[in-house]
C-alpha positions in Angstrom: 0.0 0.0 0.0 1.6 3.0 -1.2 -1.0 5.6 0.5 -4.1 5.4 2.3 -7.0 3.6 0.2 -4.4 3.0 -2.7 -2.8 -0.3 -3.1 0.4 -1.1 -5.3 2.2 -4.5 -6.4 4.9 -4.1 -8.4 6.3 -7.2 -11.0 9.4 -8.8 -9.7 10.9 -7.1 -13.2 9.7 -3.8 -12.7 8.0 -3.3 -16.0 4.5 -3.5 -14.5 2.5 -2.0 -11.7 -0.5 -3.0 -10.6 -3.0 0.2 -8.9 -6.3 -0.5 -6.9 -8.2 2.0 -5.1 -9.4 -0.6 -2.8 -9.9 -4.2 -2.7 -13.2 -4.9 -0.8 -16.4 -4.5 -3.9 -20.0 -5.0 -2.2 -22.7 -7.0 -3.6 -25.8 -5.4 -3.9 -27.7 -8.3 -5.0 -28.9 -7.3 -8.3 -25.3 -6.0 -9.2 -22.2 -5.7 -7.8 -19.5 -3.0 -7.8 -16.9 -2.4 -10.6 -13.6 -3.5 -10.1 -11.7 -0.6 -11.7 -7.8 0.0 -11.3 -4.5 1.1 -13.3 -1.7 -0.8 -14.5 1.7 1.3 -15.0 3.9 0.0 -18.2 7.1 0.4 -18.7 7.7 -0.5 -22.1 11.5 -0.5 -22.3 11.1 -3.9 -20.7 8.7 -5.8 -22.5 10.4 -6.8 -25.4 7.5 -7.3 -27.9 5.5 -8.7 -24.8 1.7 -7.9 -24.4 0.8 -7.0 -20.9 -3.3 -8.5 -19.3 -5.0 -8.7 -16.4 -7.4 -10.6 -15.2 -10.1 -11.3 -12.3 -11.0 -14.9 -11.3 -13.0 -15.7 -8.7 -11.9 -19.3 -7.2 -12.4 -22.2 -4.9 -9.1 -22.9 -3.4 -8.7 -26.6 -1.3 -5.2 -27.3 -1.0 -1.8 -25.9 -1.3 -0.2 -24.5 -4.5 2.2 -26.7 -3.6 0.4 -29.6 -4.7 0.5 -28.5 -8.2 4.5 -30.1 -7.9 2.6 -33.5 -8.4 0.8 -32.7 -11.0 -2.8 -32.0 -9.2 -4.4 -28.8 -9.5 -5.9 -27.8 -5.9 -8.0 -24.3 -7.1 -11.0 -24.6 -9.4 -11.9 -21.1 -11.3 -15.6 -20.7 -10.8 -15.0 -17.6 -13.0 -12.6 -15.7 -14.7 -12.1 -12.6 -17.2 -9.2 -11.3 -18.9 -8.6 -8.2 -20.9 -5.4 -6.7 -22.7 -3.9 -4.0 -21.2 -1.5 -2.7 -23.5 -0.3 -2.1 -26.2 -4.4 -0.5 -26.1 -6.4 -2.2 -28.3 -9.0 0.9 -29.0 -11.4 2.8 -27.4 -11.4 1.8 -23.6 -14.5 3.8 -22.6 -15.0 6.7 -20.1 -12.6 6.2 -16.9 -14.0 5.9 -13.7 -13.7 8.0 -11.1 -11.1 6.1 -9.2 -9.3 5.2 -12.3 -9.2 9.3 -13.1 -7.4 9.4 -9.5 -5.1 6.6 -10.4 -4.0 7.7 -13.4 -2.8 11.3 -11.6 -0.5 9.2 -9.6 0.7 6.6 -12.3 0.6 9.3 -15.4 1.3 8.5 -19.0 2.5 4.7 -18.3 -0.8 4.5 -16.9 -3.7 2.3 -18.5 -7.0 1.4 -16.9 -9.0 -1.5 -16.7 -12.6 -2.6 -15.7 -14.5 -6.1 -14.3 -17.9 -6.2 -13.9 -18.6 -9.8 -12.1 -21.7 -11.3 -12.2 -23.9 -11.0 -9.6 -24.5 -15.1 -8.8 -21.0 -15.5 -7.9 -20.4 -16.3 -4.3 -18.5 -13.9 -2.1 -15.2 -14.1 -0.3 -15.1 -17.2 2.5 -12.5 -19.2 4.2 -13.1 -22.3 5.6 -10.7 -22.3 9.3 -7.9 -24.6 9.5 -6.9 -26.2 12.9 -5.2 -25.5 15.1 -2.0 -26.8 13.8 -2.4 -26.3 10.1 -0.2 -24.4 7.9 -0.6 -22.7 4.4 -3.1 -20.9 2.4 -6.9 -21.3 4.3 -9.3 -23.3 1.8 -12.3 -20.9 0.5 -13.6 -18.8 -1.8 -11.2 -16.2 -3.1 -10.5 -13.3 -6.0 -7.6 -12.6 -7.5 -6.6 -9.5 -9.5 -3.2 -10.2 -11.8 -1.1 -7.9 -14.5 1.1 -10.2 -16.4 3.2 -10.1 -19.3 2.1 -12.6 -22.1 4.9 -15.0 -23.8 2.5 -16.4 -26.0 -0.3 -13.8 -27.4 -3.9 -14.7 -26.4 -3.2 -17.8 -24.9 -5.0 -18.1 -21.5 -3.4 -20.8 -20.6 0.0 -19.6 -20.4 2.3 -20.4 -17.3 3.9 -17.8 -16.4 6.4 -16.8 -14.6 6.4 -15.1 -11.4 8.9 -12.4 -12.0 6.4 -11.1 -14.7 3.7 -11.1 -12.5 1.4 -8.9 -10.2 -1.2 -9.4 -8.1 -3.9 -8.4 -5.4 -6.3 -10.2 -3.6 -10.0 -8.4 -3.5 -12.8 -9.6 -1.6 -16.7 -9.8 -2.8 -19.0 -8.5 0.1 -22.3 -8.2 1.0 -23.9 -6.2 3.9 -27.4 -6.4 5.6 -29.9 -4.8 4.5 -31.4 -1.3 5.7 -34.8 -2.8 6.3 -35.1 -5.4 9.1 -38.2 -7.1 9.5 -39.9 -8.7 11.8 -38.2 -12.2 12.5 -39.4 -15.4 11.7 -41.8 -17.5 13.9 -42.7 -21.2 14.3 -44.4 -23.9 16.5 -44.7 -27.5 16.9 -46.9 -30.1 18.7 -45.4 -33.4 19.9 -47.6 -36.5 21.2 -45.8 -39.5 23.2 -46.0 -42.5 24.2 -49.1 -43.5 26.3 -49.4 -39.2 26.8 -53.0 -38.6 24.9 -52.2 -34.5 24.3 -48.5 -33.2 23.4 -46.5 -31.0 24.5 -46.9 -27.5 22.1 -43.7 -25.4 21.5 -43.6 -21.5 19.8 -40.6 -19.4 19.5 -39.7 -16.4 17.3 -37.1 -14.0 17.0 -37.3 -10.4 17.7 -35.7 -9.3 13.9 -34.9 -10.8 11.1 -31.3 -9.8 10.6 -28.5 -9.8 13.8 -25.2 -8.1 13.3 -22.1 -10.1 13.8 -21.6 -9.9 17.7 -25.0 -9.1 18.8 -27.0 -10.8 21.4 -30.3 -13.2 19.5 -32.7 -13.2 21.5 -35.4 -16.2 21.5 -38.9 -16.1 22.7 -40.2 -19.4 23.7 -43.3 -20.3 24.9 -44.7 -24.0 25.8 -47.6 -25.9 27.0 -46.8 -28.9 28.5 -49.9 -30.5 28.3 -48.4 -34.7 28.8 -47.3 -36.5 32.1 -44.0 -36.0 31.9 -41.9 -33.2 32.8 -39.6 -31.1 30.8 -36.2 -30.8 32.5 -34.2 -28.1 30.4 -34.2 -26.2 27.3 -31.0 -26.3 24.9 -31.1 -23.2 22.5 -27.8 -23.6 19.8 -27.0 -21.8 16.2 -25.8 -24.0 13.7 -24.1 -22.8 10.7 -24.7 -24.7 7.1 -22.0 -24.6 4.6 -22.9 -25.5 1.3 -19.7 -26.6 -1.1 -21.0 -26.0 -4.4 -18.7 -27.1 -6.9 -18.7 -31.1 -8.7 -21.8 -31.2 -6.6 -23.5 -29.8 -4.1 -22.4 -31.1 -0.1 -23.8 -29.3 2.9 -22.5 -29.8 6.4 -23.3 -28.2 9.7 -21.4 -27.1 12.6 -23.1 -25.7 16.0 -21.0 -22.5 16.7 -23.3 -21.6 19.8 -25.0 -23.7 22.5 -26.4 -23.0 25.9 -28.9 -25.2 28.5 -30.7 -23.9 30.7 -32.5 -25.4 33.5 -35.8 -24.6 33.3 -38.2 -27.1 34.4 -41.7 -27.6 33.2 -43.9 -30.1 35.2 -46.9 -32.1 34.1 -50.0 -29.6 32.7 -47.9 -26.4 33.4 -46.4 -23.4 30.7 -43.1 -21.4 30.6 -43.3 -18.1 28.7 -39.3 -16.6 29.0 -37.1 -15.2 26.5 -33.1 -16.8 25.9 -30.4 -15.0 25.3 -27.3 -16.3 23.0 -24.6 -14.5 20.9 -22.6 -17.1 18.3 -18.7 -15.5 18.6 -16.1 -17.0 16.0 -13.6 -15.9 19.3 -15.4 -19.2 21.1 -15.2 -21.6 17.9 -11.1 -20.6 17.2 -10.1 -24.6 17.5 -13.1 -26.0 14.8 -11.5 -27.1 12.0 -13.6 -26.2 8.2 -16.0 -23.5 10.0 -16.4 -21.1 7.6 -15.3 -17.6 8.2 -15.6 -14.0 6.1 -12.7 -13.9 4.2 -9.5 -11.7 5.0 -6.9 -9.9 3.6 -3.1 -10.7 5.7 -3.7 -11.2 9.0 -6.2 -9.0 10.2 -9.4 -9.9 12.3 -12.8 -11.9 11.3 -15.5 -13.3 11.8 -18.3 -16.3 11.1 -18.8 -16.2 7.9 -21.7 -14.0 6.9 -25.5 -15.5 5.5 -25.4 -15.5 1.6 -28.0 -13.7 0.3 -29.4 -14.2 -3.5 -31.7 -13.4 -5.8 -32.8 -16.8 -5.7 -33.2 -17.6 -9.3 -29.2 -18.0 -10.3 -27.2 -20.8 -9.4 -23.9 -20.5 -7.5 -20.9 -22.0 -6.7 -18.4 -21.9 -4.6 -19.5 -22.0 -0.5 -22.7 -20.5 0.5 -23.1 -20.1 4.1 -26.6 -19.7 6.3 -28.1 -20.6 9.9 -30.3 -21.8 11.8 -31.9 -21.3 15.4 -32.5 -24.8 17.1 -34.2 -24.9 20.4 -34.6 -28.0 22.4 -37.1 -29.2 24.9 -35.5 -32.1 26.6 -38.5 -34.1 27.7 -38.4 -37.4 30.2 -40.9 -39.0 32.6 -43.8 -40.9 32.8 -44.2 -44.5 33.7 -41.1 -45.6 32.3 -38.6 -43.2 33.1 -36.0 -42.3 30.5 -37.0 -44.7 28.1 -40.3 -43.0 27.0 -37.9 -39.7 26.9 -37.9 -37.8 23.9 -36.3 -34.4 22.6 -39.1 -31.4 21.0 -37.5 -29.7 18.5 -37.8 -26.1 16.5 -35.9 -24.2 14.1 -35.9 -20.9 12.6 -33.6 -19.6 9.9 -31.4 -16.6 11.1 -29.7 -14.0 9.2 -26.1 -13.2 10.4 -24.3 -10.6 8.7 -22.5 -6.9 9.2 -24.2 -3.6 9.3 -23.5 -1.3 6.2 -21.0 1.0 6.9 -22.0 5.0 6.8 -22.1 6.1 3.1 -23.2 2.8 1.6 -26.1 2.8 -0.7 -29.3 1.1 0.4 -30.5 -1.8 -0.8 -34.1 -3.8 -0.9 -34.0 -6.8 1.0 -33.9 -10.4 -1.1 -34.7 -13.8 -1.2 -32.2 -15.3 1.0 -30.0 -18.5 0.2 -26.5 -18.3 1.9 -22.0 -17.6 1.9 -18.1 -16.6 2.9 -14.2 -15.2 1.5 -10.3 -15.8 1.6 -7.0 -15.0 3.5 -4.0 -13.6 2.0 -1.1 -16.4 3.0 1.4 -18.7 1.6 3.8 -21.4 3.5 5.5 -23.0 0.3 6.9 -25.6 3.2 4.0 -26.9 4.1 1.8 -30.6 2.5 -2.2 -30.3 2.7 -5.0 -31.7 1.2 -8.7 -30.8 1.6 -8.9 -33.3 4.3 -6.5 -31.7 6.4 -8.5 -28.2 6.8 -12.0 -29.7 7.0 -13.0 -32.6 8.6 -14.6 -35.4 7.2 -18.5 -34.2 7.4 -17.3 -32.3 3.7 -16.8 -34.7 0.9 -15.3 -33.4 -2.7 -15.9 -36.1 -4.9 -13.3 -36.2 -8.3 -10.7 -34.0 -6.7 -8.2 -36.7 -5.3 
């Protein structure tokens, strides 16, 4: 970073420079932000050499030092690439950022653009252990300059030295206008009980910021013989892996009992308290996380929200409310015990910071993003990262 909100990677050559204003682009839903920057040329250098960049948006789940053995461990979901010089006409009006850029870079300079398609996942890690090493499995987005051996040949190697590059993270916010949340009951008959025992909970919004406290409203009519001991209320978060095929796995990153008891023919009306914290789930291997850039702070991944009528791949991410009446009693004890369960979906994502544009809320679905690392000493497969509730068929 050469200046505040400007960031720089030079070539290992010199001959290029790559410019971004800033790496983080929001999704809005319908659309997403332009990814606009400036490469700087030095053409003394290039000797006949074209110079490109490129955006690709990928699913990363193993080291780059794999590829050594002939496996590719990164799947491009997406990817565009454009020539940056020499020009190759009429690159349209600059942006606004790119005008800025270009005061900095001067003549050398020459802009580029990305517009990435709105059903493309955003930016998610999935946390190693504990003791892992390397470059966190997840969604990422790279943004490269690179000079071309071979004219229009995408699938050129090439070599570092001629190469730069910035990760940039796709991110979505919450929207301005929280509802009311989501409500829900359930009756539940047992054995030699003729009436059941009738749960209702709801939450107080439909969205919660990263951090804050949920707060669950339960209420129940214990209307059998046997008596309700405690209540467990959890979150759970679902990661879909969308890629070869579609393989969804859960992971409880909050869970608290309390020891309410409900006798025979009586009702509780009380509100729980809970607040899911990635700082209380640092040693769960594969729980996915917002992605990063370096080192700096995160948190549980964020829901993915969708228009609903696009496929995507990559990771989506969403959760879940569970609460559990854990019932036991009657004649028999324990063994005509039984568990009444509810769920409702939750929304889990990060207010919009001041100055962000508004936007309606969707049709929800669910997602994550990537960290900025490399440790070229160390040997990891997908199994290593996540545990064995994810599968990945065809990769190994």
């Amino acid at each position: 970073m050469i200046r505040a909100g400007v960031f720089k990677k030079t070539s290992g050559n010199g001959h290029i420079a790559l410019y971004l204003g800033k790496r983080d682009f929001v999704d809005n839903i319908d659309s997403v932000e332009v990814v606009d920057g400036v490469v700087k040329v030095d053409p003394s250098g290039l000797n006949g050499r074209k110079v490109y960049a490129y955006l690709a948006c990928a699913f990363r789940y193993g080291s780059d030092d794999l590829d050594v053995i002939g496996l590719s461990f990164r799947r491009d979901i997406w990817i565009q690439r454009v020539q940056i010089y020499p020009p190759t006409g009429d690159t349209g009006a600059k942006t606004p950022m790119q005008e800025s850029l270009m005061k900095k870079v001067g003549d050398q300079g020459y802009p580029f653009s990305f517009q990435l398609p709105a059903n493309l996942p955003c930016s998610v890690s999935l946390q190693p252990g504990p003791n892992d090493s390397g470059k966190a499995c997840g969604v990422d987005f790279e943004v490269k300059a690179y000079l071309a051996n071979a004219p229009d040949n995408a699938d050129e190697v090439v070599e570092k030295k001629d190469t730069c590059r910035l990760m940039v993270r796709k991110i979505q916010y919450a929207p301005a206008n929280n509802k009311a949340g989501p409500k829900a009951e359930i009756s539940k008959g047992f054995m030699m009980s003729d009436k059941p025992v009738h749960l209702e909970a709801s939450l107080e919004k439909e969205v919660y910021y990263h951090g804050d406290p949920i707060t669950i409203k339960v209420k129940v009519n214990n209307e059998t013989s046997k008596v309700v001991k405690k209540i467990k209320v959890s979150v759970e978060q679902l990661t879909s892996v969308v890629l070869y095929s579609s393989d969804t796995y859960s992971k409880a990153v909050c869970s608290e009992e309390f020891g309410e008891t409900i006798n025979s023919n009586a009702t509780l009306e009380k509100s729980f308290t809970v607040t899911p914290l990635l700082s209380s789930n640092k040693e769960k291997r594969g729980l996915s996380v917002d992605g990063r850039l370096k080192d700096e702070d995160t948190h549980l991944a964020s829901t993915t929200l969708s228009q609903g009528d696009k496929d995507m791949q990559g990771i989506i991410v969403s959760y879940k409310v569970k609460i559990n009446l854990m019932v036991a009693g009657g004649l028999l004890g324990g063994l005509t015990g039984s568990d009444v369960t509810l769920e409702l979906p939750l929304t889990l994502m990060s207010p919009k910071p001041a100055g962000q544009i508004s936007q309606s809320w969707p049709t929800m679905t669910r997602t994550a993003e990537n960290e900025e690392q490399r440790n070229s000493n160390q040997f990891h497969v997908i199994c290593t990262v996540i545990d064995n509730s994810l599968h990945i068929p065809h990769i190994i």
